[in-house]
C-alpha positions as CSV (number, residue, x, y, z in Angstrom):
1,X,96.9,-42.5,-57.6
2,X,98.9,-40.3,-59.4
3,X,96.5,-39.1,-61.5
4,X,93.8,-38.4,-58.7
5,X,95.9,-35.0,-57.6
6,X,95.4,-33.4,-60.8
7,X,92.0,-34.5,-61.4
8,X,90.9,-33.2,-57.7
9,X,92.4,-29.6,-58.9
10,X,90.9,-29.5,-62.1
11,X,87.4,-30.4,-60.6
12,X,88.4,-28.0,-58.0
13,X,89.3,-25.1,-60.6
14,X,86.3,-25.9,-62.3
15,X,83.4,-25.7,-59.3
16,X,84.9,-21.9,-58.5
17,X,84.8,-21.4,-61.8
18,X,81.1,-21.6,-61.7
19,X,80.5,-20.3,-58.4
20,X,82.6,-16.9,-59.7
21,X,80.3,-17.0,-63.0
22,X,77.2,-17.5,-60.9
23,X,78.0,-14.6,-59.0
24,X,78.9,-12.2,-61.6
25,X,75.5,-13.1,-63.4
26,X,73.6,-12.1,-60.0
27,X,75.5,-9.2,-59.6
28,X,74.9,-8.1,-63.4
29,X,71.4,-8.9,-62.9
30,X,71.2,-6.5,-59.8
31,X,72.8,-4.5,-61.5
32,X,70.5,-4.1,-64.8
33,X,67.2,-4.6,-62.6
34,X,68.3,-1.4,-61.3
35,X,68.6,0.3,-64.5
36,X,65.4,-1.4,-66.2
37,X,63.4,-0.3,-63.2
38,X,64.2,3.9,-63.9
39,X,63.9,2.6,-68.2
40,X,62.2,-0.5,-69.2
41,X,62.2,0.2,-72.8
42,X,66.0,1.0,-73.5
43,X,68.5,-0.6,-76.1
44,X,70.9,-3.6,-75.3
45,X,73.6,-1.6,-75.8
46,X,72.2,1.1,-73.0
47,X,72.0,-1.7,-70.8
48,X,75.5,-3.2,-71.3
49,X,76.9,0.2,-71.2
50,X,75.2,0.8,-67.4
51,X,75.8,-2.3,-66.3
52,X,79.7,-2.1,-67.4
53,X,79.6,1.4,-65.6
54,X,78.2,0.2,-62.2
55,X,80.6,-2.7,-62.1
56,X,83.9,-1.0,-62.4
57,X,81.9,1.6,-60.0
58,X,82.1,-1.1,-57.5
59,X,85.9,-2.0,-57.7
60,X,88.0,0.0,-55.4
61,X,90.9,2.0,-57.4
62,X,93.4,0.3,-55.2
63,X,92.3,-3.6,-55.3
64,X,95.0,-5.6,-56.3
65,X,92.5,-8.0,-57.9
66,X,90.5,-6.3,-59.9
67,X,87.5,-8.4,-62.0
68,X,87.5,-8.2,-65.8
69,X,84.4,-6.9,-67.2
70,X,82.7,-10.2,-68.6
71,X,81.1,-9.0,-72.0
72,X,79.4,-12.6,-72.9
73,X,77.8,-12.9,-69.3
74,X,76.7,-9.4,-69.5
75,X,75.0,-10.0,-72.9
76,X,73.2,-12.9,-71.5
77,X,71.7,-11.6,-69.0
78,X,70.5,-8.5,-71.3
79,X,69.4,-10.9,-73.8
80,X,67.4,-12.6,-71.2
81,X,65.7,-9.2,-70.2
82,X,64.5,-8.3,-73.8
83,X,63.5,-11.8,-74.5
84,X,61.0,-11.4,-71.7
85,X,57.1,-10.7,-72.2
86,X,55.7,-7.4,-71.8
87,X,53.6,-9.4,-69.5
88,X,56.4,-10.5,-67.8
89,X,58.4,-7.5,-67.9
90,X,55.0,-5.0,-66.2
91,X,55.6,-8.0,-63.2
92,X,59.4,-6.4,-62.9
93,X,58.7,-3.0,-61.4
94,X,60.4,-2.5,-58.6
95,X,64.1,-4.0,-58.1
96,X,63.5,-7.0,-56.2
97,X,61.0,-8.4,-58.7
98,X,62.8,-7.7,-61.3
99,X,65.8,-9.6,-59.3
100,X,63.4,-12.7,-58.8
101,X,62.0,-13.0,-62.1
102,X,65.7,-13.2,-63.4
103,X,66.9,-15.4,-61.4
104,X,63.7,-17.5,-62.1
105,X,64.6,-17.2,-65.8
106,X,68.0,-18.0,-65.3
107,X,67.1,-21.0,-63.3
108,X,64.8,-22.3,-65.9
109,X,67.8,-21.9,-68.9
110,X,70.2,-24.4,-66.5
């Protein structure tokens, strides 16, 4: 029994853990499906340059809790972008299906 508490927190700790990384990679994806849409053909470091710039964009100057930048979750989801088809990537041209074929990649790597 003693042991249950801790365990219950750590499993705890780890489920938002996820949720919080899920949620960053959605919102990086918006975010670079944004950019790709305007230049489909630019560098990875381009990309993880804009979508650094519209994140802290988003975080008000006076939040107490502000979000770290998360460089490996940003890379990932560039990486996932430049491995795609140019088949694939013609299919991204507006936001939203650049959004779903993303999140369909994304699904597909879990």
């Amino acid at each position: 029994m003693k042991y249950l508490l801790p365990t219950l927190l750590l499993f705890t700790a780890a489920s938002a853990s996820a949720a919080d990384e899920q949620q960053t990679q959605a919102s990086y994806i918006n975010h670079l499906c944004s950019v790709v849409v305007k230049q489909p053909e630019a560098s990875a470091d381009y990309y993880l340059q804009k979508i650094k710039e519209m994140s802290m964009r988003g975080e008000s100057a006076s939040a107490l809790n502000k979000d770290e930048f998360d460089q490996e979750i940003a890379e990932e989801v560039v990486n996932s972008w430049q491995s795609l088809s140019p088949e694939q990537r013609q299919q991204a041209k507006s936001t939203d299906a650049c959004q779903q074929l993303m999140a369909s990649e994304f699904q597909q790597a879990d």
